[in-house]
PDB file of N, H, CA, C and O in Angstrom:
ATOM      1  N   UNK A   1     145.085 351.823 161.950  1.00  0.00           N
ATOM      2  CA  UNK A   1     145.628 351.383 163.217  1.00  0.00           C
ATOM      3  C   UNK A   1     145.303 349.897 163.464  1.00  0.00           C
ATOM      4  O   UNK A   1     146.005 349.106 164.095  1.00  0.00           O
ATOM      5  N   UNK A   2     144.191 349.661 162.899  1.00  0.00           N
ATOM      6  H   UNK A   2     143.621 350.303 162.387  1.00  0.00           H
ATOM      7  CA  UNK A   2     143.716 348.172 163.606  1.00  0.00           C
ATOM      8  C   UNK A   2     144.322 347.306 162.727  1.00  0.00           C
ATOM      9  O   UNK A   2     144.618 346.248 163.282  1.00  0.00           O
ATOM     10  N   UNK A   3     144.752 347.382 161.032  1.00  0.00           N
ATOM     11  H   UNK A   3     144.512 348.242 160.581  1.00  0.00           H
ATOM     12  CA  UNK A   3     145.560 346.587 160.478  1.00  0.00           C
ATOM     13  C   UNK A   3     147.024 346.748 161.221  1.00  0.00           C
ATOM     14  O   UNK A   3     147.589 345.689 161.494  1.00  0.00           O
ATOM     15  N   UNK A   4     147.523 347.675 161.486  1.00  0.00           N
ATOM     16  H   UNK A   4     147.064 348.535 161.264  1.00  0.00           H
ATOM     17  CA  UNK A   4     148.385 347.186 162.416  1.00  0.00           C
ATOM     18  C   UNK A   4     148.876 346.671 162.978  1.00  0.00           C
ATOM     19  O   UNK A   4     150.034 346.255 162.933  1.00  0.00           O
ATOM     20  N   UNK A   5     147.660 346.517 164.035  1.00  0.00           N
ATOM     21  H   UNK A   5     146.719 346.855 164.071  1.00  0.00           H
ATOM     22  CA  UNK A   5     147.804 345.376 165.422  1.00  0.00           C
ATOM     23  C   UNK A   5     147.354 344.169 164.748  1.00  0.00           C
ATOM     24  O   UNK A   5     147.940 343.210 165.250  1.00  0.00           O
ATOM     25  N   UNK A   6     146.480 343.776 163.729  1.00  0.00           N
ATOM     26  H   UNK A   6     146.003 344.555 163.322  1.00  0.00           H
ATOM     27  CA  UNK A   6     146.455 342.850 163.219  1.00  0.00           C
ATOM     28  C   UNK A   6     147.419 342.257 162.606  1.00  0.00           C
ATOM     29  O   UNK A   6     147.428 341.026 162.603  1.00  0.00           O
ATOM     30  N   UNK A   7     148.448 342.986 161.949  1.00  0.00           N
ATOM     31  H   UNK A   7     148.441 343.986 161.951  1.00  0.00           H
ATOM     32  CA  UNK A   7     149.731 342.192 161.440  1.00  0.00           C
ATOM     33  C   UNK A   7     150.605 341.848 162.057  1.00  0.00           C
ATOM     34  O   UNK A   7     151.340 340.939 161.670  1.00  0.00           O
ATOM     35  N   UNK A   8     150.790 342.542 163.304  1.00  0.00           N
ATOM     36  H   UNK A   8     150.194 343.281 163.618  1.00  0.00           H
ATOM     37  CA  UNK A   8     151.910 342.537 164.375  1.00  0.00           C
ATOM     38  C   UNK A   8     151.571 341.141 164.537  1.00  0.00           C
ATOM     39  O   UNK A   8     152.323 340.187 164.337  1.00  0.00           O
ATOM     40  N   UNK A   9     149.696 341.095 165.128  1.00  0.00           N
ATOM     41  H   UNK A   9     149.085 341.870 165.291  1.00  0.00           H
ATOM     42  CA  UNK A   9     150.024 339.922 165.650  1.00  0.00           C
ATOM     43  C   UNK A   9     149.429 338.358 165.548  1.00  0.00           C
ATOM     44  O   UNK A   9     149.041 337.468 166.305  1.00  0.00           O
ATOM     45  N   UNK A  10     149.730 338.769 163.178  1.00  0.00           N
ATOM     46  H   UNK A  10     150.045 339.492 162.563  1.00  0.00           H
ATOM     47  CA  UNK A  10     149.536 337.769 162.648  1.00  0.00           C
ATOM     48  C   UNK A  10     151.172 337.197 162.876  1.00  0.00           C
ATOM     49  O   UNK A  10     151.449 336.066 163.275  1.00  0.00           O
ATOM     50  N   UNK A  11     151.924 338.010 162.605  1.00  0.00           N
ATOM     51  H   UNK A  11     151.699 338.929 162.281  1.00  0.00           H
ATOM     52  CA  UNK A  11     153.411 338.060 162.759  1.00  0.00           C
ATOM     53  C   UNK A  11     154.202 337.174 163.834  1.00  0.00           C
ATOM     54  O   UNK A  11     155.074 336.336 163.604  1.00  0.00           O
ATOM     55  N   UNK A  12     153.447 337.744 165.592  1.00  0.00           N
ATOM     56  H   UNK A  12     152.739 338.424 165.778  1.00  0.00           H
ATOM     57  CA  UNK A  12     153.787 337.039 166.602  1.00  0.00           C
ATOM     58  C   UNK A  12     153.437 335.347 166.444  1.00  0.00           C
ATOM     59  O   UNK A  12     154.196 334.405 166.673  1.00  0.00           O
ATOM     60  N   UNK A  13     151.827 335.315 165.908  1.00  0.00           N
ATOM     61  H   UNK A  13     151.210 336.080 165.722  1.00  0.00           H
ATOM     62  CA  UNK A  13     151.673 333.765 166.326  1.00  0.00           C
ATOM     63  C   UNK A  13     152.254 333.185 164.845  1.00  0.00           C
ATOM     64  O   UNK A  13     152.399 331.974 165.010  1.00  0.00           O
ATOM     65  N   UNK A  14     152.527 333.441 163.884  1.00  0.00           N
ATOM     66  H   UNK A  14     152.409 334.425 163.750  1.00  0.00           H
ATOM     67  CA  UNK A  14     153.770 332.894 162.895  1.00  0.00           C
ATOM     68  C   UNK A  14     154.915 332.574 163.385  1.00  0.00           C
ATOM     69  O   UNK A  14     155.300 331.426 163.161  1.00  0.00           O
ATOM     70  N   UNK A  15     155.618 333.312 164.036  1.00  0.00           N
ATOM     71  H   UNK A  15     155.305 334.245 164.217  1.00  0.00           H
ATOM     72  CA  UNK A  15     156.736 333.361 164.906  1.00  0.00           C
ATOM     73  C   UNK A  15     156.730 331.957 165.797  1.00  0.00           C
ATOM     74  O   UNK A  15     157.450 330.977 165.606  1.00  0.00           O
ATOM     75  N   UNK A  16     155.657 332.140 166.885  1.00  0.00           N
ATOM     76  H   UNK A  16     155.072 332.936 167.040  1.00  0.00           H
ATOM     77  CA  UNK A  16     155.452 331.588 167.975  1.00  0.00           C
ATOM     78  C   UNK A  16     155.384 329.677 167.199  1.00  0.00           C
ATOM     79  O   UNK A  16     155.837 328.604 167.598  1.00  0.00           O
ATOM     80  N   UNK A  17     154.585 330.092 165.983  1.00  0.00           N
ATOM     81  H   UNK A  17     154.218 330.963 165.659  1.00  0.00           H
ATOM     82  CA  UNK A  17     154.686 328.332 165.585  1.00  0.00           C
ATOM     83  C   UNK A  17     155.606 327.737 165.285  1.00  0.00           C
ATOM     84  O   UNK A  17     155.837 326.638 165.790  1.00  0.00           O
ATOM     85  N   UNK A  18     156.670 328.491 164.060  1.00  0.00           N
ATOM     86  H   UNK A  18     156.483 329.384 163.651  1.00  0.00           H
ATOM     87  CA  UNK A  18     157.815 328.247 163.720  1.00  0.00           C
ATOM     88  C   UNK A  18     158.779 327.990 164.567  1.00  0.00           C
ATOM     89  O   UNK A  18     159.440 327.055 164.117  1.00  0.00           O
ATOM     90  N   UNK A  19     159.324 328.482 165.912  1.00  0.00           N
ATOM     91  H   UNK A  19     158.787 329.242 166.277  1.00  0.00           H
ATOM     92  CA  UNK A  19     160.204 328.481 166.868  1.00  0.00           C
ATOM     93  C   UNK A  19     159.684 327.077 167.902  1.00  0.00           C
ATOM     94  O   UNK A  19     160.429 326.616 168.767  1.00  0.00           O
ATOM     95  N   UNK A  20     158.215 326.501 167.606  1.00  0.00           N
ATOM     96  H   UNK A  20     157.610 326.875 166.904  1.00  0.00           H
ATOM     97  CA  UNK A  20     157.941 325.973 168.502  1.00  0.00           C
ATOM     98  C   UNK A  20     158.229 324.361 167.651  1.00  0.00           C
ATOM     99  O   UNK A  20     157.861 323.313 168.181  1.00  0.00           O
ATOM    100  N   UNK A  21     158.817 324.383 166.509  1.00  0.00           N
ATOM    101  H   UNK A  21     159.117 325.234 166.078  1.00  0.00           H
ATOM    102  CA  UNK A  21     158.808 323.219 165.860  1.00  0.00           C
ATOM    103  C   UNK A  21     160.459 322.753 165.796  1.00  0.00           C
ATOM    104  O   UNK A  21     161.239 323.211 164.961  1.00  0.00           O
ATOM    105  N   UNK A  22     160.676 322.171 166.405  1.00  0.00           N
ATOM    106  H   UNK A  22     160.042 321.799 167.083  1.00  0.00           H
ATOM    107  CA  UNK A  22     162.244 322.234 166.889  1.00  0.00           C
ATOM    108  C   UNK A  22     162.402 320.376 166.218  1.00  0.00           C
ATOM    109  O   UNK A  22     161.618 319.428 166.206  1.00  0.00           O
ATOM    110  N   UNK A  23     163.969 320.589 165.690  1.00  0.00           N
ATOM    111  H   UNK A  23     164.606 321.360 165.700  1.00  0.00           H
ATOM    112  CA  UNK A  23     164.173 319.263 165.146  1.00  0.00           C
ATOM    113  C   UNK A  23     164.852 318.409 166.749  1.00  0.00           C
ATOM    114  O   UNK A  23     165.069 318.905 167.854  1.00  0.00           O
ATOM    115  N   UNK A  24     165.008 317.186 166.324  1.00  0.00           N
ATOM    116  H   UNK A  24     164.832 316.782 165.426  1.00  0.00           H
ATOM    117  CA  UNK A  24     165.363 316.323 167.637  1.00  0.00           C
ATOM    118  C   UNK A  24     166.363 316.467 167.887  1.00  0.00           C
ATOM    119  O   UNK A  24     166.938 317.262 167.144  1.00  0.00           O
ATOM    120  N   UNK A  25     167.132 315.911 168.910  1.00  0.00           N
ATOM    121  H   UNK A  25     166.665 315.265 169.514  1.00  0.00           H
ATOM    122  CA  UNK A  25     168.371 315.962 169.506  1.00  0.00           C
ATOM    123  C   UNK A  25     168.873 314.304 168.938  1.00  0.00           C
ATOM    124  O   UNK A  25     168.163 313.411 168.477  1.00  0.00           O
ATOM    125  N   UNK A  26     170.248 314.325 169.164  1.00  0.00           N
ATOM    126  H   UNK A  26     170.826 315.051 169.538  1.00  0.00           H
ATOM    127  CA  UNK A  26     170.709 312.763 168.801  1.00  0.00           C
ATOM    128  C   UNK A  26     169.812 311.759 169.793  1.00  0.00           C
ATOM    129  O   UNK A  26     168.918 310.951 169.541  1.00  0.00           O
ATOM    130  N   UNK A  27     170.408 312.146 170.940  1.00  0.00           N
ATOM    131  H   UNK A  27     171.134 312.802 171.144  1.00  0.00           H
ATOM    132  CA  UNK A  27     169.612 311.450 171.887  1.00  0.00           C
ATOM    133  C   UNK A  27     168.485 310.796 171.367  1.00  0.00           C
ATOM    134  O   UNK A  27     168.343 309.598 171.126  1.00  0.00           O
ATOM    135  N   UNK A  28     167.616 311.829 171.207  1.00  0.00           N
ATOM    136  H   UNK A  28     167.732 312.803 171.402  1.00  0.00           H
ATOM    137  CA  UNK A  28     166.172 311.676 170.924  1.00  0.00           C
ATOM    138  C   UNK A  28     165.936 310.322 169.934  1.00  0.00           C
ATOM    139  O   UNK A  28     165.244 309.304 169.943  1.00  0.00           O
ATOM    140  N   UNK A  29     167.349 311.212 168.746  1.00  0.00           N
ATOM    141  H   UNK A  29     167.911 312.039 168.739  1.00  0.00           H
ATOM    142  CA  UNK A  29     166.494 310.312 167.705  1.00  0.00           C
ATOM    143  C   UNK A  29     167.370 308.705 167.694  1.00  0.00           C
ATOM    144  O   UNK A  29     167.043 307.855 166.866  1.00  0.00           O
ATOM    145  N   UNK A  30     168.590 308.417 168.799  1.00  0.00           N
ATOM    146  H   UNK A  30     168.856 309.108 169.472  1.00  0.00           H
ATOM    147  CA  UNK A  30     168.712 306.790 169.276  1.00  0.00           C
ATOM    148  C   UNK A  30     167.744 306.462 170.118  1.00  0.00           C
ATOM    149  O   UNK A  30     167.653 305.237 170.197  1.00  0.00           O
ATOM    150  N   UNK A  31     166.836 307.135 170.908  1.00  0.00           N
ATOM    151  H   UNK A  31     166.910 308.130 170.844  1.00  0.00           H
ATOM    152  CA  UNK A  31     166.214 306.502 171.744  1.00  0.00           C
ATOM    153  C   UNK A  31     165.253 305.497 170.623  1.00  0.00           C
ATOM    154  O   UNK A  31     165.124 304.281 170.479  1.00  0.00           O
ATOM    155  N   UNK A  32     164.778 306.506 170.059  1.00  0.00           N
ATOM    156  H   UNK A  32     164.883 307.493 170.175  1.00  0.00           H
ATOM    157  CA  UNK A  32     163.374 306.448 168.878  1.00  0.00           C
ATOM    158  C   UNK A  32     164.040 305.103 167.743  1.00  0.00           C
ATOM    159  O   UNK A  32     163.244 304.470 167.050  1.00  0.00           O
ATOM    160  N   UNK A  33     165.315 304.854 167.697  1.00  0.00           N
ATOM    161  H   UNK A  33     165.962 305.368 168.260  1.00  0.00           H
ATOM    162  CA  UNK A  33     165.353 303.910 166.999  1.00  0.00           C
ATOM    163  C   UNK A  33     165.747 302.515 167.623  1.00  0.00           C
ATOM    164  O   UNK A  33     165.807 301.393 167.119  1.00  0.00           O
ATOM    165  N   UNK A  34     165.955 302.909 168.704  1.00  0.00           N
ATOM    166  H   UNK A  34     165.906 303.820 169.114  1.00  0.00           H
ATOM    167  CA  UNK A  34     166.199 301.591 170.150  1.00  0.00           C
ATOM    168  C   UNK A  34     164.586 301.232 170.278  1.00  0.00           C
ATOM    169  O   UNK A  34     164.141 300.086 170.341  1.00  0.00           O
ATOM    170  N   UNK A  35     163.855 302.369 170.300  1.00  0.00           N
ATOM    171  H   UNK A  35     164.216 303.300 170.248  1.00  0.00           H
ATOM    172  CA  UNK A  35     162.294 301.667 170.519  1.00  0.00           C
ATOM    173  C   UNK A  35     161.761 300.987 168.999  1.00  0.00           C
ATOM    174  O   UNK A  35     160.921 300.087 168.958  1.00  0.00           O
ATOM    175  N   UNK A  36     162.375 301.558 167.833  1.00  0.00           N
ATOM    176  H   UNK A  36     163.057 302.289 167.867  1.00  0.00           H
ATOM    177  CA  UNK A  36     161.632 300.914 166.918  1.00  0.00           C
ATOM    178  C   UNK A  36     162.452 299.404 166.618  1.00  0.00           C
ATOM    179  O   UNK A  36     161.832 298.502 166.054  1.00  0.00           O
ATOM    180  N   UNK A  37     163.689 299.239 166.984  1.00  0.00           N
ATOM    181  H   UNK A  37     164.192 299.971 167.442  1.00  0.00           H
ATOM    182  CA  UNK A  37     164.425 298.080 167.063  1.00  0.00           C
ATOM    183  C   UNK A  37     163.366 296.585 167.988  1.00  0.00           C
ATOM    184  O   UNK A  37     163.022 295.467 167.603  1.00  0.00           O
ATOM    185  N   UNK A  38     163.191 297.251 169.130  1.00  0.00           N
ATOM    186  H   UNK A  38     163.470 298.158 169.443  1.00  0.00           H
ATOM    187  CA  UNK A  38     162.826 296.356 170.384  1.00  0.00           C
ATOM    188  C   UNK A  38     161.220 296.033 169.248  1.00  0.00           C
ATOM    189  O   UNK A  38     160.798 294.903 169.003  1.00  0.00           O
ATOM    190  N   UNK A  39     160.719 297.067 168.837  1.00  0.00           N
ATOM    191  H   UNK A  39     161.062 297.985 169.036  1.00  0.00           H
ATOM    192  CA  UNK A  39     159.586 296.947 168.379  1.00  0.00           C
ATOM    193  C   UNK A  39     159.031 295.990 167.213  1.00  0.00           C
ATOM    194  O   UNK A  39     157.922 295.619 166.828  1.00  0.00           O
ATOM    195  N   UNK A  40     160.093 295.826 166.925  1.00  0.00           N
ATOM    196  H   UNK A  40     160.994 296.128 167.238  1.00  0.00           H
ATOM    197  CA  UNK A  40     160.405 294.822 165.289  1.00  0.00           C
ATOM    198  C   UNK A  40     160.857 293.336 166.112  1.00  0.00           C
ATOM    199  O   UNK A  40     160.545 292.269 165.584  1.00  0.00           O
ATOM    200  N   UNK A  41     161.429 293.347 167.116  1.00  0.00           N
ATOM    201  H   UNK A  41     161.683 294.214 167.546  1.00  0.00           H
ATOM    202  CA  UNK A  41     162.036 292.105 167.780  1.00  0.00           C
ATOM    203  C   UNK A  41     161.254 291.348 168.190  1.00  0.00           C
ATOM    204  O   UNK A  41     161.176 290.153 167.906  1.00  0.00           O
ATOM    205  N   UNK A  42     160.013 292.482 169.521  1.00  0.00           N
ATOM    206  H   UNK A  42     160.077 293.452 169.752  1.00  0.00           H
ATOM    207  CA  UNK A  42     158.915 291.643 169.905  1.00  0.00           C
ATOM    208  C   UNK A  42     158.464 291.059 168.270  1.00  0.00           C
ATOM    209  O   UNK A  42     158.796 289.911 167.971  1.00  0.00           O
ATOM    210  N   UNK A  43     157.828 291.776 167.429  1.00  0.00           N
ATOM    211  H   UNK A  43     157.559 292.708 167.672  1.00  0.00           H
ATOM    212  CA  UNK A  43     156.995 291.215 166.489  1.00  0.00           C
ATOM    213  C   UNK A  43     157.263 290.280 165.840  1.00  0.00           C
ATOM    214  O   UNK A  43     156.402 289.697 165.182  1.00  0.00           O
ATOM    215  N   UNK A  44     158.546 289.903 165.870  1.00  0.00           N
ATOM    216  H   UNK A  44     159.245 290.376 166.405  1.00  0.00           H
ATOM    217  CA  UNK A  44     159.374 288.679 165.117  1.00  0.00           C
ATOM    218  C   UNK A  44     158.997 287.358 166.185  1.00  0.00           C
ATOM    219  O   UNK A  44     158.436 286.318 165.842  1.00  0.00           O
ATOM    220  N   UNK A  45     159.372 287.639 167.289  1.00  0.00           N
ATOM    221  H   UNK A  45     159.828 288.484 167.568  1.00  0.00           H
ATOM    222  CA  UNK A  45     159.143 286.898 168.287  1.00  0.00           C
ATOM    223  C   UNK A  45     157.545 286.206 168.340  1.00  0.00           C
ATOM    224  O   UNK A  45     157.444 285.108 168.887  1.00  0.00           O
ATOM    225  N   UNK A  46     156.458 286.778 167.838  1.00  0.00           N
ATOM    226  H   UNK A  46     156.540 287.670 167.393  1.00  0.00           H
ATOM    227  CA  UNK A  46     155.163 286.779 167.982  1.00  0.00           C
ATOM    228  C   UNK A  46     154.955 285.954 166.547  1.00  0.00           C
ATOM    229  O   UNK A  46     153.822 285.664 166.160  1.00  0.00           O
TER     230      UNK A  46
END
């Protein structure tokens, strides 16, 4: 019985990590290259 509940809920927090690792949205990933743009500009500037 207790391997059981132990697999169930090796199972759940496997689950729970995988679902929690989500790829970006477009959005996301123009924002992220508008900041690494500005980020290269200051440093040129400097």
């Amino acid at each position: 019985m207790k391997k059981v509940i132990y697999g169930l809920l090796l199972l759940t927090i496997a689950t729970a990590s995988f679902t929690s690792c989500r790829e970006k949205t477009t959005g996301e990933k123009i924002e992220d290259g508008v900041e690494e743009v500005g980020d290269e500009i200051e440093d040129a500037v400097d």
